[in-house]
TORLO-913191 format. One record per atom (N, C-alpha, C, O): x, y, z. Coordinates in pm, whole numbers. Example, Ala and Ser with C-alpha at 12.3 -4.5 7.8 and 13.67 -1.06 7.14 Angstrom:
<recs>
u/v/w
1319/-569/780
1230/-450/780
1320/-330/780
1424/-332/846
1285/-225/708
1367/-106/714
1290/3/787
1341/114/804
</recs>
This chain:
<recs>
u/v/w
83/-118/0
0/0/0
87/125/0
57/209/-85
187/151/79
295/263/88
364/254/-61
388/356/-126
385/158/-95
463/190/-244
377/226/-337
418/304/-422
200/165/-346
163/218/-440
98/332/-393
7/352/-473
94/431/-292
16/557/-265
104/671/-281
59/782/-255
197/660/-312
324/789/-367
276/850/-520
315/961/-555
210/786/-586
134/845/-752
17/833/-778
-46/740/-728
-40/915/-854
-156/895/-906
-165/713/-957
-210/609/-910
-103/753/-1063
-124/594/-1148
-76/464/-1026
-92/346/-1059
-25/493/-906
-15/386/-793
-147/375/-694
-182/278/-627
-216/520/-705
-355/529/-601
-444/471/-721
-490/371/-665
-490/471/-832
-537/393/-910
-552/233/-925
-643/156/-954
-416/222/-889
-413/69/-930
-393/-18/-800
-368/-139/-799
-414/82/-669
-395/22/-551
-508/-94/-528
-482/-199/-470
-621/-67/-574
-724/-140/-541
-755/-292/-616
-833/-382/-588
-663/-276/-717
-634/-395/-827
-515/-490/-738
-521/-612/-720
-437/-423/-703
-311/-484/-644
-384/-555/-488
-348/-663/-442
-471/-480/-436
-496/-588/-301
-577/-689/-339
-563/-803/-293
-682/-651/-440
-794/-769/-451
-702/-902/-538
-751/-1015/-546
-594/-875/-586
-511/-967/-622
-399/-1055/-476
-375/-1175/-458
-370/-978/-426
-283/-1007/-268
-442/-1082/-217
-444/-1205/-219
-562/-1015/-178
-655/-1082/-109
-656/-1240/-143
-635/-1335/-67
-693/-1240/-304
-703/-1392/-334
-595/-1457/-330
-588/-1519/-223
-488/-1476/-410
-401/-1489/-356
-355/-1618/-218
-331/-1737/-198
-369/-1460/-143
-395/-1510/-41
-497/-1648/54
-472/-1738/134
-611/-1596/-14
-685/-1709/32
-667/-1864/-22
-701/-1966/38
-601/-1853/-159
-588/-1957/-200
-475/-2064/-174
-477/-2184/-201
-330/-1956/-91
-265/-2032/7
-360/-2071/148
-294/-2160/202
-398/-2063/173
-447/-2075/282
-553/-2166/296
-587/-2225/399
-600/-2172/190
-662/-2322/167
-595/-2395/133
-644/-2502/169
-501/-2414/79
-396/-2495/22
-344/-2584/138
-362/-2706/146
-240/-2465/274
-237/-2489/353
-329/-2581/440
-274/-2679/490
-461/-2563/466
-548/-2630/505
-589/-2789/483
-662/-2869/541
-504/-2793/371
-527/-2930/319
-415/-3018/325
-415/-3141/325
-310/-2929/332
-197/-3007/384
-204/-3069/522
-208/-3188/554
-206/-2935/613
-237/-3016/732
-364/-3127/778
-368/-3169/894
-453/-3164/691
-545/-3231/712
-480/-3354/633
-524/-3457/683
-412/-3374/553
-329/-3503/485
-231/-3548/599
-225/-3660/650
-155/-3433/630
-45/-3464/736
-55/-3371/877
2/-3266/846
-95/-3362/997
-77/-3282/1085
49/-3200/1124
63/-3081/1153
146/-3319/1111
305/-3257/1154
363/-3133/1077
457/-3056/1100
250/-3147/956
319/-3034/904
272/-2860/931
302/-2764/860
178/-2860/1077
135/-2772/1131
247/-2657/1156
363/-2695/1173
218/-2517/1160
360/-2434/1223
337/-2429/1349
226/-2439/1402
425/-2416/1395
423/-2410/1590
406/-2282/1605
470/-2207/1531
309/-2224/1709
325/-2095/1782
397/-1997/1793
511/-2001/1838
354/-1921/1763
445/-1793/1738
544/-1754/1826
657/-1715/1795
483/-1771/1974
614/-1739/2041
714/-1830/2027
816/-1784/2077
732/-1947/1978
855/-2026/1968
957/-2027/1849
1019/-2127/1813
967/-1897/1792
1041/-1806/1670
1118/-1756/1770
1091/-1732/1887
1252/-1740/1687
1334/-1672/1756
1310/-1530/1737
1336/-1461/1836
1257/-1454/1614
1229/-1293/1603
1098/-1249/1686
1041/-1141/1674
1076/-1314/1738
934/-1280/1827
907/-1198/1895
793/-1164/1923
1020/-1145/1942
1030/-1032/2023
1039/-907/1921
1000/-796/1958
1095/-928/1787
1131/-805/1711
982/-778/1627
944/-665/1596
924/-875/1604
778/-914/1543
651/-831/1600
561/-771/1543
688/-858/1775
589/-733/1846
626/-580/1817
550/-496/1770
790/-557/1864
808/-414/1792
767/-403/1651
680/-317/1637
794/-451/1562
708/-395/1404
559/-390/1413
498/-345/1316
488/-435/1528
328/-388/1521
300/-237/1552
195/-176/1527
395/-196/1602
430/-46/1590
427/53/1462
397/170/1439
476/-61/1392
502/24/1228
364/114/1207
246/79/1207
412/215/1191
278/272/1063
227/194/985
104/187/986
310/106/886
262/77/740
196/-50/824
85/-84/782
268/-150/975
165/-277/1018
5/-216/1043
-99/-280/1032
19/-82/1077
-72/-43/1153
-214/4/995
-324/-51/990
-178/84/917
-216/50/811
-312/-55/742
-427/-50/697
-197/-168/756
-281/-326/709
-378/-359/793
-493/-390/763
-314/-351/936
-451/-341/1060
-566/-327/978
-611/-415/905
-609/-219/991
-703/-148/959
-805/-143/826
-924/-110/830
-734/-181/713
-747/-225/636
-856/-371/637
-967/-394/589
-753/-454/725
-836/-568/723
-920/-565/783
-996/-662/783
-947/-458/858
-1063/-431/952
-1166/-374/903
-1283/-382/939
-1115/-313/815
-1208/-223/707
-1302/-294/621
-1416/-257/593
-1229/-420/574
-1288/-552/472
-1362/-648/499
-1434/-722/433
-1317/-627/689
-1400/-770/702
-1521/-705/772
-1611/-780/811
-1531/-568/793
-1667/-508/878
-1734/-522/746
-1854/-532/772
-1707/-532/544
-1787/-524/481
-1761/-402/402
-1788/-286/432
-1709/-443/306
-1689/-330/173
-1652/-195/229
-1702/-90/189
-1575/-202/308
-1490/-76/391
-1372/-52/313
-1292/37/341
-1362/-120/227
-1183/-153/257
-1125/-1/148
-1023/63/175
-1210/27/40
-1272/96/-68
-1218/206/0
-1106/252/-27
-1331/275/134
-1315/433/145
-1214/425/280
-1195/527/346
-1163/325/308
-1068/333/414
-926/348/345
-826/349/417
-914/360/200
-788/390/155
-791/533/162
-701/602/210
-944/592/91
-897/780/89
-913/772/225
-801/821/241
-964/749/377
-980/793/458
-894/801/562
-900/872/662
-820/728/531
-681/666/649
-564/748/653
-478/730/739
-556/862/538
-421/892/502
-404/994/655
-306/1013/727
-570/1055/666
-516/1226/790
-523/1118/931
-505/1172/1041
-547/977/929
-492/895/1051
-369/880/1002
-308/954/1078
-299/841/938
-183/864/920
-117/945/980
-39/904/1066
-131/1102/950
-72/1216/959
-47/1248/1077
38/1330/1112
-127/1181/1154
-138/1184/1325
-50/1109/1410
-13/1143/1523
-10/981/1333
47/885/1428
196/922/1370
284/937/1455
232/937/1237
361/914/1206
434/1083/1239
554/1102/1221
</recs>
């Protein structure tokens, strides 16, 4: 989202670029889902048992984590996701 909101022709095509990341997305994730139902072991273990785990909580700090936050919050309350791109920028302006 930060790389494509620096241009016009990047605020344009921002909305093409997530609904592509969205699916995408979902379609690992079913994928995933089916693995572990063939094999369990191949589950990931808990987050706290990463060694960056501690550096993982500081980046929820980020602006740009904080951003996606919101975003997904925006999508899953229901076709938010749209006016939470023009609307987010003067939350932006506040935190960073």
């Amino acid at each position: 989202m930060t790389l494509n909101s620096k241009s016009l022709w990047g605020m344009i095509r921002l909305p093409y670029v997530l609904s592509y990341i969205k699916e995408s997305h979902r379609i690992e994730q079913q994928q995933y889902q089916e693995r572990i139902k063939k094999n369990p072991k191949l589950k990931l273990p808990p987050l706290e048992s990463y060694a960056d785990y501690k550096e993982a909580i500081q980046i929820k700090n980020y602006t740009s984590y904080k951003l996606g936050e919101g975003l997904i919050a925006a999508n899953r309350a229901g076709g938010g996701g749209n006016c939470f791109i023009c609307s987010k920028p003067l939350w932006l302006k506040s935190v960073g």
